[in-house]
N, C-alpha and C positions, 0 to 999 in steps of 0.2 A: 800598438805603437811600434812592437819591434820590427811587424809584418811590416810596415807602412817605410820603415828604413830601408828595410830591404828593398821593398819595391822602387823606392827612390835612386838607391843605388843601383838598381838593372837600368833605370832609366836614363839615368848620368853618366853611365858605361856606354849603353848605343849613342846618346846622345854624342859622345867624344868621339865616338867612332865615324858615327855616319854624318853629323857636321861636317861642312866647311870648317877651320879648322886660320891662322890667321899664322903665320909662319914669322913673320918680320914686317917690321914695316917704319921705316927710318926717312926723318926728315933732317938735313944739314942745310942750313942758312951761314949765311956770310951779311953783314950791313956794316956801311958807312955812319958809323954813329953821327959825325961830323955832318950829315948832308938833312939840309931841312925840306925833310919827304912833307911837311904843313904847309910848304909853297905851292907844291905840285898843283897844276889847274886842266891839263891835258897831257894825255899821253897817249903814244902810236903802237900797236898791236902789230907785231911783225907777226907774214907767214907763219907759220905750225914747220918745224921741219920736225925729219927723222934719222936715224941713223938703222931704226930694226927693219925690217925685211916685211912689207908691205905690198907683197907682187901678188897681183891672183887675190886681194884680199874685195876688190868692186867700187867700183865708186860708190854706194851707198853708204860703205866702211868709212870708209874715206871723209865722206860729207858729214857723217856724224861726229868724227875725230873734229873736225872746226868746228860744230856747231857748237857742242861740250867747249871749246876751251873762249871762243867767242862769248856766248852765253852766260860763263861763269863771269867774264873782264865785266859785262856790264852791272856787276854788281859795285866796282868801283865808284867811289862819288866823285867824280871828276871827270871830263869828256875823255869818250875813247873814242881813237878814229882807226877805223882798218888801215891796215898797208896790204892788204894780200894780196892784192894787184899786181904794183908798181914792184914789189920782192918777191913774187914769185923765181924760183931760182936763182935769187943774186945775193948779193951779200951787199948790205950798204952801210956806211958809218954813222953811229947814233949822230953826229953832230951834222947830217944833210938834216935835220928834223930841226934843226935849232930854233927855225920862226914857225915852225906850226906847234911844238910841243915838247914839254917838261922832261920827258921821260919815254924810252925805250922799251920793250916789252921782245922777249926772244923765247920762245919756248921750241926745245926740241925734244923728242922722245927717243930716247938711249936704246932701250930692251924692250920687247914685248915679246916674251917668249912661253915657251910652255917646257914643263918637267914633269919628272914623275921621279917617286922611289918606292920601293919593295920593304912595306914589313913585317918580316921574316914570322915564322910560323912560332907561336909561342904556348907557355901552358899555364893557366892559373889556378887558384883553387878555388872553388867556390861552395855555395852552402846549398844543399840540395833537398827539397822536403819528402819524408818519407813517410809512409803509415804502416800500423800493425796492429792487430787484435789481441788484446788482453781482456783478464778478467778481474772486474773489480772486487770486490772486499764482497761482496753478498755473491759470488762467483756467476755475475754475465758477463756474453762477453762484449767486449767495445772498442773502439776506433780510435786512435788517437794516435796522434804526429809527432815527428821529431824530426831534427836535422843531422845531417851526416854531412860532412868535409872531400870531396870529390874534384879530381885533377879534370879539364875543361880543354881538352888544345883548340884551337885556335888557328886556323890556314893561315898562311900569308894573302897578306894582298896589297895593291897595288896602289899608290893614294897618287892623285894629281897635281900639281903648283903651279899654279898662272907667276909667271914674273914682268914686273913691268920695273923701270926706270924712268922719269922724268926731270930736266934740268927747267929752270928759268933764269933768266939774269935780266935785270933792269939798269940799265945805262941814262943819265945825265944828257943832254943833248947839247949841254954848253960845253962841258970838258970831252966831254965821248966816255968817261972814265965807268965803273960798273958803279951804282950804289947799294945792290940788294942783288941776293942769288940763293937760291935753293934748289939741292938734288934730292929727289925724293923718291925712296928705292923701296920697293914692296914683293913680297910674295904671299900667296895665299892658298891651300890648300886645297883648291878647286879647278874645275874645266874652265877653259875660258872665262876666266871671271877677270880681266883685266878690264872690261869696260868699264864694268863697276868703279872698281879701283882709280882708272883715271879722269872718272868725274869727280870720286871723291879729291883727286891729288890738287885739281884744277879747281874745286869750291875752295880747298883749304889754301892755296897758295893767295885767291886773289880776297878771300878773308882778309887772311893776316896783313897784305900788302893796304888792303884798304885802311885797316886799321892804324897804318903809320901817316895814311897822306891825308885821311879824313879832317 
């Protein structure tokens, strides 16, 4: 049983180490209590924009960025209709939408960056198995283990952070006014792993939004 601790605990050590590793990851909503999201019957999905630096990243990148955040809208119960057309590049007022539909839809992605940090070379103690030869009570002789307490250093090294940002905000098309908004800011402790990240950001926004107009 004791052996079997130990062994568990070498494992939960590499594990912590060589995982991905989940750094932060925060959602802030805003809602109009007052606005009855049970009426909702259609709503317009504006363009995808950005604010992080997307140059050189391909169209292919690119295509899959809409297809994640389209893909996820349609889990909504209620009609989506694209606008990526008609707003490509422009900016228009939730209330031009007033005869086709309930609600606005604006997603743009804040950050998509990448980090690192260094950590620093350190030393632990750990429990080391040793053997030695003795001799028993009828004098043979034999094998038998024991542990000793031994300082371990440890290099530094270098750990990665995907950082991503995403906002949404949903607007009324009769007042133009906002009635739902969420930033939702993550970092993770791996290479390029924002993709991940923002399909999950784009299931869980259009979740919860479902959840209020259903």
């Amino acid at each position: 049983m004791q052996s079997f601790k130990k062994i568990f605990g070498v494992l939960f050590l590499l594990a912590c180490i060589i995982l991905p590793q989940t750094v932060s990851a925060e959602k802030r909503d805003w809602k109009d209590n007052y606005y009855n999201f049970r009426g909702v019957r259609r709503v317009v999905l504006m363009d995808l924009t950005s604010d992080a630096n997307f140059r050189g990243s391909g169209n292919v990148f690119i295509q899959r960025l809409y297809s994640t955040y389209y893909d996820n809208a349609r889990k909504l119960k209620c009609e989506v209709i694209r606008d990526d057309q008609r707003n490509r590049g422009r900016y228009y007022d939730p209330q031009d939408y007033y005869q086709v539909a309930d609600l606005v839809i604006r997603c743009n992605i804040k950050d998509w960056s990448d980090d690192y940090y260094i950590v620093p070379e350190r030393t632990t103690w750990e429990q080391k198995k040793m053997y030695r030869t003795i001799r028993d009570a009828w004098g043979n002789r034999i094998e038998e283990s024991y542990y000793v307490t031994v300082p371990v250093t440890h290099p530094p090294y270098r750990v990665d952070v995907s950082k991503i940002a995403v906002t949404f905000e949903v607007y009324d098309t009769r007042t133009g006014q906002m009635v739902f908004g969420r930033e939702d800011v993550r970092d993770r402790e791996d290479r390029n792993a924002q993709d991940g990240m923002y399909g999950r950001i784009c299931n869980s926004f259009f979740q919860d939004l479902g959840k209020l107009i259903k």
